[in-house]
C-alpha positions in Angstrom: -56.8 31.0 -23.9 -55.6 34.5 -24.4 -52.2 35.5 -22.8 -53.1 37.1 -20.6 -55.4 34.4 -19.4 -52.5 32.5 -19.6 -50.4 34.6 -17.7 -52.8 34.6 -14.8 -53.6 30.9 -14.7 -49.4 30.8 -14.6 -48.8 33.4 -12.2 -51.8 32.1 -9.9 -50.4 28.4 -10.0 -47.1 29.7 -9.0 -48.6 31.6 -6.0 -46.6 35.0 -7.8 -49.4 37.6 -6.9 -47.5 41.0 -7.4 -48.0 39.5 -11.1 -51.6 38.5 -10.7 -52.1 41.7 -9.3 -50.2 43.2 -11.9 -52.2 41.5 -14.8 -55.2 42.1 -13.6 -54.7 46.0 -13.6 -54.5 45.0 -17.6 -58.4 44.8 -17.7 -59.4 47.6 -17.6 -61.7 47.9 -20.3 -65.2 45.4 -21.0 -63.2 44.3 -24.4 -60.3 43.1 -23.1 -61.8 42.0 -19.5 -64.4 39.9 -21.7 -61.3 38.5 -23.9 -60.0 37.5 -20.9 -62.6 36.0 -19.1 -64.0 33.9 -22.6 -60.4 32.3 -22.4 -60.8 31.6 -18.7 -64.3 30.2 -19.3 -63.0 27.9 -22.2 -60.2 26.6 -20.0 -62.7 25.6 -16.9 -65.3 24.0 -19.5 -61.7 22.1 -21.5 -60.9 21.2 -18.3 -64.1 19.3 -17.3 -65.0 18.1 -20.7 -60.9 16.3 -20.5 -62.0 14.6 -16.8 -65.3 13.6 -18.2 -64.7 12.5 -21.6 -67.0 12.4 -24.4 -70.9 12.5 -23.3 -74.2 11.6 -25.1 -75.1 14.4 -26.7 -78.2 14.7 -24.8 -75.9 14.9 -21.5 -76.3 18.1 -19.4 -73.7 19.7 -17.4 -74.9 21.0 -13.6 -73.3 22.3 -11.0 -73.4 22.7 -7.2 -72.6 25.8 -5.2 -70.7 25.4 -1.6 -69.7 27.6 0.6 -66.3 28.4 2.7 -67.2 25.0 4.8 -68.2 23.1 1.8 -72.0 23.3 2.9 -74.6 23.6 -0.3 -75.4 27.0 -1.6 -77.9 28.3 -3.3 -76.6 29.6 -6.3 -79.0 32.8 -6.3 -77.0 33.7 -3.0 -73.7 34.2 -5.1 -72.6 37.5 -6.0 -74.0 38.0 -9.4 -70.9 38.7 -11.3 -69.6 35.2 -9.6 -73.5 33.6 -10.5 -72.9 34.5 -13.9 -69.2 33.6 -14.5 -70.8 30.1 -13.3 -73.2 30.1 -15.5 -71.0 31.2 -18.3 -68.7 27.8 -17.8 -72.0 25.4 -17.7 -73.4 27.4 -21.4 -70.1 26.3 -22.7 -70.5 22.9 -21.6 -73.9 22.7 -22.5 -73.4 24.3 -25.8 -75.2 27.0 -25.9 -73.5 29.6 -27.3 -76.6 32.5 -27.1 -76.1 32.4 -23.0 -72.6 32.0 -22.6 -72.7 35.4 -24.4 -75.1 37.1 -22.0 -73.3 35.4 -18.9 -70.0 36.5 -19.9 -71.5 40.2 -20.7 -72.8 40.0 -17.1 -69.8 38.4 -15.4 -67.7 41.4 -17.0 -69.4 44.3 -15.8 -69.0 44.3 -12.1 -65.6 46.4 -11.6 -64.5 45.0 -8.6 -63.4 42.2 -11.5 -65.4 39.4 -9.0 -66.3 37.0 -11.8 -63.2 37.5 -13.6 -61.3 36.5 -10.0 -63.1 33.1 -9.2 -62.9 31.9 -12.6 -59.1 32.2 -12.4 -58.9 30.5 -9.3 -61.4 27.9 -10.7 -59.2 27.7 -14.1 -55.7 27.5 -11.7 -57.3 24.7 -9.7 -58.1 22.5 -12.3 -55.7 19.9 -14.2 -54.5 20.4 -17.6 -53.1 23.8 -17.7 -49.6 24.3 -19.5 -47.7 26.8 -19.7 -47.9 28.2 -23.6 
């Protein structure tokens, strides 16, 4: 991950928001916001790929959308910064490299930094993270 990924994976973990906070007032251009959330991305599709362990290579990666009450969602129904972020982690997984561009171009755009937010708070929830 980038530093700053790693800074807000750390700072998240560690419940220090005036940091997160902080750090996220760093992106504030695509560039670096995109930087960031590639790293964040990685880390999410590391983190499964570690629980999982090595898969045929024909295996596809899916996911399932809930909501606050852990009822299904439908993934359309997501914010579409959050939809594509989502989408971002499962192109990694699934190796394909051409929409995990696209996603993350997506995911980056919304200002309100929506993606960029749940895929911390995925990355900080999963094992595996260390501190560099």
């Amino acid at each position: 991950m980038t530093p700053i990924a790693d800074d807000l994976v750390l700072a998240t973990r560690t419940g220090d928001l005036d940091e997160v906070v902080r750090l996220l007032g760093e992106l504030d251009s695509l560039p670096v916001r995109l930087r960031v959330l590639r790293g964040l991305v990685h880390r999410c599709a590391a983190a499964v790929t570690d629980r999982f362990g090595p898969q045929p290579e024909d295996a596809v990666f899916t996911a399932v959308a809930v909501d606050e009450h852990a009822g299904a969602a439908d993934v359309d129904d997501l914010p579409p910064a959050v939809r594509a972020a989502l989408r971002a982690v499962l192109a990694e997984l699934n190796g394909d490299f051409e929409a995990l561009e696209v996603q993350l171009s997506l995911a980056v755009r919304e200002p309100r930094l929506t993606g960029v937010v749940h895929c911390l708070l995925w990355a900080a929830g999963l094992p595996g993270f260390s501190a560099r």
